[in-house]
ZANU-956482 format. One line per 10 residues: number of its first residue (from 1); their letters; for each residue x, y, z of C-alpha. Coordinates in nm, 3 decimals. Layout:
NUM) A) X:Y:Z ~ ...
END
This chain:
1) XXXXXXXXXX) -1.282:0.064:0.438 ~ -1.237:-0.262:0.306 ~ -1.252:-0.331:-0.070 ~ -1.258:-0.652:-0.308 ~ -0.905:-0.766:-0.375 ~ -0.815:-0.767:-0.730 ~ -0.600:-1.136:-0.782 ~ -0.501:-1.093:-1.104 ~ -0.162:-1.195:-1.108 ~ -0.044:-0.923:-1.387
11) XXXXXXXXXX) 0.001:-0.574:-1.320 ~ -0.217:-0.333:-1.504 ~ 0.015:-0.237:-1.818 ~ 0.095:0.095:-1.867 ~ -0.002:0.243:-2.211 ~ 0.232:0.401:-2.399 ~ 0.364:0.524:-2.730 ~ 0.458:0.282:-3.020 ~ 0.779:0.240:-3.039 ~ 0.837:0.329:-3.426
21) XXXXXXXXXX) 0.643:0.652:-3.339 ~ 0.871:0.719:-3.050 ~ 1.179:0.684:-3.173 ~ 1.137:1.016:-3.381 ~ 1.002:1.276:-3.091 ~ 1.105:1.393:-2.755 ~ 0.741:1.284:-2.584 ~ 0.698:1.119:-2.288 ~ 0.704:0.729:-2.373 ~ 0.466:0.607:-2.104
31) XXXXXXXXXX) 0.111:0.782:-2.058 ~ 0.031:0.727:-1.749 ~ -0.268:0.514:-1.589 ~ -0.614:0.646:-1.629 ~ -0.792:0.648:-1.253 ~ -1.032:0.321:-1.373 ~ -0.629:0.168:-1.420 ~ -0.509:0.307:-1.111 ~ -0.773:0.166:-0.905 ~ -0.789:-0.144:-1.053
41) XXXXXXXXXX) -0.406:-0.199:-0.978 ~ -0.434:-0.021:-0.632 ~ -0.686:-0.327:-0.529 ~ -0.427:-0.554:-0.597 ~ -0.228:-0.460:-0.268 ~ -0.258:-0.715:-0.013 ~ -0.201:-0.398:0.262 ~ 0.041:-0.642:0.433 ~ 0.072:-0.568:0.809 ~ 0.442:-0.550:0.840
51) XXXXXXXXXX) 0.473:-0.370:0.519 ~ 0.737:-0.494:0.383 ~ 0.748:-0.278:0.042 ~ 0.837:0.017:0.238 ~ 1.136:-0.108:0.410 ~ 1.286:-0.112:0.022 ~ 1.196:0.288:-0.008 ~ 1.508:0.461:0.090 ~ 1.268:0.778:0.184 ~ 1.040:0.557:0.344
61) XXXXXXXXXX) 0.693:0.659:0.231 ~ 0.416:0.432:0.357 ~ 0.320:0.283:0.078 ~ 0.023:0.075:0.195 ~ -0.121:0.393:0.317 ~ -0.089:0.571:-0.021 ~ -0.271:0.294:-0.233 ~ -0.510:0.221:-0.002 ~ -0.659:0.599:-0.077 ~ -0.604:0.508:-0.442
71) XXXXXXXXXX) -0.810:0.190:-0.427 ~ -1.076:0.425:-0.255 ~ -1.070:0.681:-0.523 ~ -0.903:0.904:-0.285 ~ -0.641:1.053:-0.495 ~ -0.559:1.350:-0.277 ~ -0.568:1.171:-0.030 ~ -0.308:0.957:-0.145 ~ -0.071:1.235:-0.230 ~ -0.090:1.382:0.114
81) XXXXXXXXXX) 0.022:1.045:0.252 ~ 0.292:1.027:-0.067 ~ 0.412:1.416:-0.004 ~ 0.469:1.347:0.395 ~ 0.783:1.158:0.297 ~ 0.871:1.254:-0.036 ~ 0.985:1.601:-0.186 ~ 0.961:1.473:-0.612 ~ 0.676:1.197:-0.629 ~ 0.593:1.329:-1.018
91) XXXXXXXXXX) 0.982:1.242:-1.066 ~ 1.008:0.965:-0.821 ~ 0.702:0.792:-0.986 ~ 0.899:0.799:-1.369 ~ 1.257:0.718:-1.278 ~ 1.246:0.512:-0.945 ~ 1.444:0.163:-1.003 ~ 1.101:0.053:-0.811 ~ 1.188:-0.353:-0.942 ~ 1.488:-0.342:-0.716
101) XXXXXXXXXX) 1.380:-0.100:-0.405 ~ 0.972:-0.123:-0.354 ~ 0.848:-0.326:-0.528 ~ 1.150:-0.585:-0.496 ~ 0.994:-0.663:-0.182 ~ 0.620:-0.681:-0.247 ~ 0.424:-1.000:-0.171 ~ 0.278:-1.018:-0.515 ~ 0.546:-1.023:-0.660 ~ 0.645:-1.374:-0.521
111) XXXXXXXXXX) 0.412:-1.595:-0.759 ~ 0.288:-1.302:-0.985 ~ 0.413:-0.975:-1.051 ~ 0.437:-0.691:-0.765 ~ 0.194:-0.391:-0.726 ~ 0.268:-0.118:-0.978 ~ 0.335:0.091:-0.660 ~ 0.576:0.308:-0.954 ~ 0.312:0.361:-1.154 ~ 0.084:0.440:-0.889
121) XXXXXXXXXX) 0.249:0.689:-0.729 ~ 0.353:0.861:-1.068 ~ -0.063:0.841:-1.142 ~ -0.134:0.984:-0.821 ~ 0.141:1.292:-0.843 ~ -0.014:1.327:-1.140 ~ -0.358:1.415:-1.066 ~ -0.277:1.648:-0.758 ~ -0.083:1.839:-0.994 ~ -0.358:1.891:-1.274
131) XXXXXXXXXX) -0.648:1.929:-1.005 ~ -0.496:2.077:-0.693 ~ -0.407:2.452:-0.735 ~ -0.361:2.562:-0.344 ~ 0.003:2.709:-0.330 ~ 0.187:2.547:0.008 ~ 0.147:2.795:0.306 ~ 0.479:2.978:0.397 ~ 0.638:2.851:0.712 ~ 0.695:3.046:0.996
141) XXXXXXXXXX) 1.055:3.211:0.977 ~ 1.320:3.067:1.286 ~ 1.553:3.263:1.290 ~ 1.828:3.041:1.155 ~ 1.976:3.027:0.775 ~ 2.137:2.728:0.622 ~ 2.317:2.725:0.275 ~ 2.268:2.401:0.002 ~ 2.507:2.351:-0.275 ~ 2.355:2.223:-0.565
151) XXXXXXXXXX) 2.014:2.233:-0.686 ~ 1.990:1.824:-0.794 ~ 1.771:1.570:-0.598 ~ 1.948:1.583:-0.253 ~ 1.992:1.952:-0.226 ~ 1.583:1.999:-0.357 ~ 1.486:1.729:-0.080 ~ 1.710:1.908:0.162 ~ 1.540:2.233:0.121 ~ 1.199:2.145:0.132
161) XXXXXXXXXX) 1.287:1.933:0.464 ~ 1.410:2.245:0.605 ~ 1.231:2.514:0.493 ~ 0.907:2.349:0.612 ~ 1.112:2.394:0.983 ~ 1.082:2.756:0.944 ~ 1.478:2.783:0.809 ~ 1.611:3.051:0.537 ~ 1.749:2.821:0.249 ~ 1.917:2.935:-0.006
171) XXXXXXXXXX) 2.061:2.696:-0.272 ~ 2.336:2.748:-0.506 ~ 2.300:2.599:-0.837 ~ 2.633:2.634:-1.080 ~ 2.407:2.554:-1.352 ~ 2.177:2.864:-1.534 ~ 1.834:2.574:-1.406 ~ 1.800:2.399:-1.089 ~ 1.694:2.035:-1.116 ~ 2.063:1.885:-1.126
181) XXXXXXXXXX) 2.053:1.596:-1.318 ~ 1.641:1.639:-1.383 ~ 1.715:1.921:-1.610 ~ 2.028:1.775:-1.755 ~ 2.066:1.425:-1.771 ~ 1.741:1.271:-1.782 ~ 1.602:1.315:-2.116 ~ 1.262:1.469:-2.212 ~ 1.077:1.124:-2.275 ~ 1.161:1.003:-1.971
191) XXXXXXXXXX) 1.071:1.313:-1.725 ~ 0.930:1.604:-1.832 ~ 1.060:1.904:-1.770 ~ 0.783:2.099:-1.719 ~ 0.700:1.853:-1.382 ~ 1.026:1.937:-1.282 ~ 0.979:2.276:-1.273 ~ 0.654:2.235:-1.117 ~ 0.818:2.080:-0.812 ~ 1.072:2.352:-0.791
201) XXXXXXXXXX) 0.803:2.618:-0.794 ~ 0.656:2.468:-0.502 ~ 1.004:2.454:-0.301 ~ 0.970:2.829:-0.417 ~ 0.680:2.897:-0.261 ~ 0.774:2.755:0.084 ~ 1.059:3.001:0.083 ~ 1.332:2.844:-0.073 ~ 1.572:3.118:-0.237 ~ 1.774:2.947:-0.525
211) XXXXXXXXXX) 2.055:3.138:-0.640 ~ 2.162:3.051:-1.044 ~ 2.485:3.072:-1.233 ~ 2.667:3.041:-0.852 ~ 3.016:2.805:-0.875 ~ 3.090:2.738:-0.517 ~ 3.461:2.693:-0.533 ~ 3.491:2.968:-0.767 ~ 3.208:3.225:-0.705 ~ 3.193:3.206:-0.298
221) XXXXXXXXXX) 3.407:2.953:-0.089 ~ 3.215:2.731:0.178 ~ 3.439:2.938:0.430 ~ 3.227:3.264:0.277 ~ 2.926:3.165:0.321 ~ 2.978:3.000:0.676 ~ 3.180:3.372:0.731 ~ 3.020:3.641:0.605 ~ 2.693:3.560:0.461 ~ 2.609:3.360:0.815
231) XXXXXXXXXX) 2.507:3.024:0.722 ~ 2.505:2.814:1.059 ~ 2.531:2.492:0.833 ~ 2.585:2.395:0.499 ~ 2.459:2.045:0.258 ~ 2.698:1.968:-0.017 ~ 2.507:1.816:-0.273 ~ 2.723:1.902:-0.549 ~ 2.644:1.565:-0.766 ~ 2.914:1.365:-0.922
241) XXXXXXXXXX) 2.966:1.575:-1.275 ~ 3.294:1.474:-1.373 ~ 3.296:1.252:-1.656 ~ 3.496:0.938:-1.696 ~ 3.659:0.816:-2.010 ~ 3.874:0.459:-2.064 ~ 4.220:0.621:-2.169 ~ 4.238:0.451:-2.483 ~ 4.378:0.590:-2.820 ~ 4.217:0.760:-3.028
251) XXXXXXXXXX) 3.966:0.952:-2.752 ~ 4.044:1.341:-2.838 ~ 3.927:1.269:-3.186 ~ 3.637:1.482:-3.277 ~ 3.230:1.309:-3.247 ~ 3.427:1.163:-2.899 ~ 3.159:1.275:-2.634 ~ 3.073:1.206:-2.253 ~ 2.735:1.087:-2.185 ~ 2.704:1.364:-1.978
261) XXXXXXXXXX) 2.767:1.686:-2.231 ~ 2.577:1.465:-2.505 ~ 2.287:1.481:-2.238 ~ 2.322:1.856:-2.061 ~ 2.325:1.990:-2.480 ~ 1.997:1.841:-2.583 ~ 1.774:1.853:-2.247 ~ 1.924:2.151:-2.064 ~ 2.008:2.342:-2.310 ~ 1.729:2.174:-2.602
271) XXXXXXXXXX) 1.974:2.042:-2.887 ~ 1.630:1.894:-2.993 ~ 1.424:2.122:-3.065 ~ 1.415:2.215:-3.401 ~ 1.611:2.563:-3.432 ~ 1.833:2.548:-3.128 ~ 2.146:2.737:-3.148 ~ 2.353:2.464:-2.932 ~ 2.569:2.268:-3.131 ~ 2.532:1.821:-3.148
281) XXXXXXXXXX) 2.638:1.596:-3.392 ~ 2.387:1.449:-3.623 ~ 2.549:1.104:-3.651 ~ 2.455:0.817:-3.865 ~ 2.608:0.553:-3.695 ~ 2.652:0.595:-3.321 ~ 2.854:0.382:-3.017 ~ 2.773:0.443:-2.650 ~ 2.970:0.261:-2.418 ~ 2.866:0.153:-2.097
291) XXXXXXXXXX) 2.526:-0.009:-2.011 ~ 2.383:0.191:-1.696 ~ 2.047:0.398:-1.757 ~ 2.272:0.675:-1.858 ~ 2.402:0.464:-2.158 ~ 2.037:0.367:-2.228 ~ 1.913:0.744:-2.224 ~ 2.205:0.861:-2.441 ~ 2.144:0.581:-2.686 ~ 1.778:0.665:-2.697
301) XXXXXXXXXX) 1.799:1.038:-2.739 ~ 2.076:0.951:-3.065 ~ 1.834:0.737:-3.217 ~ 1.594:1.045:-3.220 ~ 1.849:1.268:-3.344 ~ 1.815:1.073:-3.661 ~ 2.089:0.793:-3.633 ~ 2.028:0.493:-3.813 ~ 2.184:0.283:-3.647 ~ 2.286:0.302:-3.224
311) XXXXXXXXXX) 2.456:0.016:-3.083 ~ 2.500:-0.077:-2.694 ~ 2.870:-0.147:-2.643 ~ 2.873:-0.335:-2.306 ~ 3.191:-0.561:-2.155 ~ 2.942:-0.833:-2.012 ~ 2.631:-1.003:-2.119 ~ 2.294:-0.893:-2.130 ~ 2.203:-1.001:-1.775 ~ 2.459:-0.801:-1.640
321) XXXXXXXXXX) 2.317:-0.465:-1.769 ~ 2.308:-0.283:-1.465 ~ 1.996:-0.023:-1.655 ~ 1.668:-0.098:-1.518 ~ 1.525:-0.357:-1.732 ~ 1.229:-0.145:-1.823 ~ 1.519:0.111:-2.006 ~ 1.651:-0.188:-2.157 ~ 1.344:-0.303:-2.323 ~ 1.186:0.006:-2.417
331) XXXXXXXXXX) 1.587:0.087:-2.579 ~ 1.535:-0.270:-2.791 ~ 1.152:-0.217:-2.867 ~ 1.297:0.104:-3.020 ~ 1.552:-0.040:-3.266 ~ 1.875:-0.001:-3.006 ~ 2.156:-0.280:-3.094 ~ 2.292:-0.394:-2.818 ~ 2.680:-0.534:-2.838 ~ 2.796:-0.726:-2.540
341) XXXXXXXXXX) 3.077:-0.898:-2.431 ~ 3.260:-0.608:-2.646 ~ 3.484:-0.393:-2.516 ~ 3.643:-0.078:-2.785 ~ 4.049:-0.049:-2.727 ~ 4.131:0.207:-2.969 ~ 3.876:0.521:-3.178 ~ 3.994:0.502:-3.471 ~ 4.018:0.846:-3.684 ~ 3.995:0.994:-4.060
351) XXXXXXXXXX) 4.225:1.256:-4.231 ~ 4.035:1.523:-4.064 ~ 4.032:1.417:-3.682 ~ 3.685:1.295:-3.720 ~ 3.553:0.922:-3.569 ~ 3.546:0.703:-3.833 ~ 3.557:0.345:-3.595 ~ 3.618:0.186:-3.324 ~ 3.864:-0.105:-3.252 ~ 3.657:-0.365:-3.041
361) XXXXXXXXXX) 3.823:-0.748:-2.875 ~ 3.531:-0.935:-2.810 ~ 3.510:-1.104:-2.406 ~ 3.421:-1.410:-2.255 ~ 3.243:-1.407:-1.842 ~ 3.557:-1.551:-1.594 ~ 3.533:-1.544:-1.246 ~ 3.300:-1.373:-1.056 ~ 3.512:-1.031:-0.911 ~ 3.478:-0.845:-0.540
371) XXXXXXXXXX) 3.137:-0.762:-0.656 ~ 2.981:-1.083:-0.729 ~ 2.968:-1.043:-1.121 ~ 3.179:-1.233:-1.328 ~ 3.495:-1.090:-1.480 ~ 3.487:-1.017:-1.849 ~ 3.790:-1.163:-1.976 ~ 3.963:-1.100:-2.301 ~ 3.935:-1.382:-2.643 ~ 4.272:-1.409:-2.784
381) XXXXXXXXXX) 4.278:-1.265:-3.172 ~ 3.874:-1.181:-3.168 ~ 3.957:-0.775:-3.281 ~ 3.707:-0.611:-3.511 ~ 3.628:-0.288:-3.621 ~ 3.284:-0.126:-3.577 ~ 3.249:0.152:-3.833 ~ 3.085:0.445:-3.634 ~ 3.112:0.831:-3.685 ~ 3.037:0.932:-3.268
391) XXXXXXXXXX) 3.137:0.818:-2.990 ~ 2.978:0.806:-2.644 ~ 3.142:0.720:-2.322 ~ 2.894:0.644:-2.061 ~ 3.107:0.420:-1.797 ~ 3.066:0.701:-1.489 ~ 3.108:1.017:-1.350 ~ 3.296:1.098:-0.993 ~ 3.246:1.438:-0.843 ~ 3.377:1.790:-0.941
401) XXXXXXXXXX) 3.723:1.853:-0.800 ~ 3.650:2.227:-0.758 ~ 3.452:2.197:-0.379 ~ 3.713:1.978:-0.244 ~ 4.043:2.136:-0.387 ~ 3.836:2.493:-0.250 ~ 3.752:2.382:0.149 ~ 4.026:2.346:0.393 ~ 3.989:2.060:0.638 ~ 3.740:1.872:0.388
411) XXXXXXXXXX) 3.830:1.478:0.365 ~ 3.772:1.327:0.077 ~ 3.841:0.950:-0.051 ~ 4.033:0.843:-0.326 ~ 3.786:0.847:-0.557 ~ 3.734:1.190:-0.469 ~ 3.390:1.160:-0.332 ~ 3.331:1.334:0.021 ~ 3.401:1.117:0.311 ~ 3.123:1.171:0.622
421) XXXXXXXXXX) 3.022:0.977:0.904 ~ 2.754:0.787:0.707 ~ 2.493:0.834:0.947 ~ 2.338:1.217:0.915 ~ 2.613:1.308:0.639 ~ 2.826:1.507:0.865 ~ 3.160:1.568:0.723 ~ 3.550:1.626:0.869 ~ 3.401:1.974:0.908 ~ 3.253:2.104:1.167
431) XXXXXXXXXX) 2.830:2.213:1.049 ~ 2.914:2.104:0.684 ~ 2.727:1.783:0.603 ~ 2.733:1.639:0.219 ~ 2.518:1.382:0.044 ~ 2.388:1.252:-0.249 ~ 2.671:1.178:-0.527 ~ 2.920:1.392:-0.381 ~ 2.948:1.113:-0.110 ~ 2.894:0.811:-0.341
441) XXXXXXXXXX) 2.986:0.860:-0.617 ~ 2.711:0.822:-0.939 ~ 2.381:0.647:-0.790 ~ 2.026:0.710:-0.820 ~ 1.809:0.997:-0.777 ~ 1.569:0.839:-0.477 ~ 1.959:0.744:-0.255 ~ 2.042:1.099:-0.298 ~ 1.686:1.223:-0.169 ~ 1.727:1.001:0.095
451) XXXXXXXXXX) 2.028:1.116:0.169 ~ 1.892:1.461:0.165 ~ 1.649:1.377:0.421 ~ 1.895:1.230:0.698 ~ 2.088:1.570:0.653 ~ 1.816:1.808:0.682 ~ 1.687:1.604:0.997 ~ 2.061:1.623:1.084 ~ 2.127:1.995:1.053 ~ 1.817:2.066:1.244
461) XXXXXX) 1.947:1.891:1.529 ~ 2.225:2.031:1.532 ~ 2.146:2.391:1.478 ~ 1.862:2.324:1.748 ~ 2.153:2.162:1.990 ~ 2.371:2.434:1.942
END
């Protein structure tokens, strides 16, 4: 059915909370679209023929499809059509880089801005999930089991993929939660946790067994399970937890974190909540270094820990910031300082061991480098001292030795990520496929679904072909 296009060439904003009010909780920042919003910005698809939004959606949803049942108040509709391709759309909807991937592409967004196709699909995920109730029906068993390691994005996507084919999955998740970095890394106000666990339940429901507390490496070797416990295949989709640090003096010193153990203590295991017996530093005066979304999140769950002031170390200029520029601005609406073209070569300590500074040379942009960005380059006699009492480092993560160092046979590169054949994830081994960050090292959470698609389409081939 055809309906009036809406040529307004804004997209409908998205209300949320004020940012001296957020600041100081834990709540979700953005509220969502009421369905007068959603509508509204649904009609503002042009339903393009060739589609060309949905050749930037690395799961490939059709995307047309979807908001055309949102423009006609179909909003069940629309999550059938948004479900068929994608395992997480409450998750997908909230932490999407959609500017760079969807909605990069959309027609709109030429002279105007694009469709809010993020903020549709997060409106339409939603809705299903406050007014739909029916528990998925319980495929019909195969015959066949397969094993996933790792209970993050990939392995979730994996599962559902396969255990709608009728296959036994059970996932192993080192961690006491599944989600991966759902549960761990992405804070509270970004992603719920509660629609996490909602999408989890589901996988439950479709059969999925997910195993807690279970170290692959350590617990059970990948030669077990494909042994003894009769798993025809196995996903890696171990994640990339290892943190990174610069190897500068001064980094043992105590308020010294990663991004990621300053993120698992206060979402998995609720350093926020008033009461909660896991230790974090209630700093005054915080540095994170780095300026990816993980930076961003770590800086914005300090600030509501009570710091007065957070700063944004980054080696290059604001335009470089490789966050989503949503992160960015809701981190400067919120009172985050942002330092660039700063780099810290030495964390400087008190009597005690404690942080007390950091030793910072300020940078100029050279060349660009490989990658097309321009080199930050050191100013001669431009050191200063930034009087801090934490530290975070948040300049990446590569992936857990422990799988590799574990499974004979297992090629890996020399960044320690899993090599495979790039096309369906298979690896040097024969019915063990990884994806996800195991394989590239730290990306986003939509790559490593995708990822977890090709492998369960993969496996199921080759289980099938056997």
């Amino acid at each position: 059915m055809a309906h009036q296009i809406n040529m307004d060439p804004c997209k409908c904003p998205m209300p949320s909370q004020e940012p001296q009010v957020r600041n100081h909780n834990f709540d979700e920042v953005a509220l969502g679209y009421t369905a007068e919003m959603a509508v509204s910005e649904a009609k503002r698809c042009l339903n393009c023929k060739n589609k060309p939004c949905q050749t930037g959606c690395p799961v490939g949803i059709d995307i047309p499809a979807f908001i055309g049942k949102v423009a006609e108040e179909d909003f069940e509709g629309a999550y059938q059509v948004l479900s068929a391709s994608s395992a997480l759309p409450a998750v997908c909807g909230r932490v999407c880089p959609q500017e760079n991937q969807c909605e990069g592409k959309c027609v709109r967004g030429i002279k105007g801005e694009s469709v809010g196709i993020g903020r549709l699909e997060r409106f339409v995920a939603d809705w299903h999930r406050e007014h739909v109730t029916d528990t998925p029906v319980k495929p019909q068993p195969n015959g066949y089991k397969v094993a996933i390691i790792g209970a993050g994005p990939s392995g979730l996507t994996a599962a559902g993929d396969l255990a709608k084919l009728g296959y036994a999955v059970t996932i192993y998740e080192a961690l006491h939660l599944a989600g991966g970095v759902l549960v761990y890394g992405i804070p509270e106000f970004r992603l719920p946790k509660a629609i996490v666990q909602q999408e989890i339940d589901g996988l439950k429901a479709l059969g999925v067994d997910i195993e807690t507390n279970m170290v692959i490496g350590k617990v059970l070797t990948i030669d077990e399970l494909m042994g003894e416990y009769g798993f025809e295949a196995v996903y890696i989709a171990s994640g990339a937890g290892l943190p990174r640090f610069m190897g500068i003096p001064g980094e043992s010193l105590k308020g010294v974190y990663s991004a990621n153990e300053y993120l698992t203590r206060i979402n998995l295991m609720k350093a926020y909540q008033p009461g909660s017996k896991t230790p974090i530093m209630h700093s005054h005066k915080v540095a994170v270094v780095g300026g990816g979304n993980v930076a961003m999140d770590a800086a914005r769950c300090a600030k509501r820990l009570g710091a007065e002031e957070v700063y944004i170390v980054y080696r290059r200029g604001m335009e470089e910031l490789p966050a989503r520029k949503e992160e960015v601005e809701h981190a400067q609406e919120e009172g985050i300082i942002f330092k660039t073209l700063t780099n810290p070569v030495e964390v400087l300590g008190d009597e005690d061991g404690r942080v007390r500074g950091m030793a910072c040379i300020e940078m100029e942009l050279g060349e660009p480098d490989a990658s097309g960005r321009r080199r930050p380059v050191e100013k001669p006699d431009s050191r200063f001292e930034l009087e801090v009492d934490t530290m975070i480092m948040s300049i990446g993560t590569s992936p857990n030795p422990l799988i590799r160092s574990t499974t004979p046979g297992l090629e890996t590169n020399r960044h320690g990520c899993i090599v495979t054949n790039g096309d369906d994830g298979l690896t040097s081994r024969e019915g063990v496929y990884a994806g996800g960050d195991a394989v590239t090292g730290a990306a986003t959470v939509i790559l490593a679904m995708g990822a977890g698609k090709q492998a369960a389409a993969a496996i199921h081939a080759y289980i099938q072909n056997k």
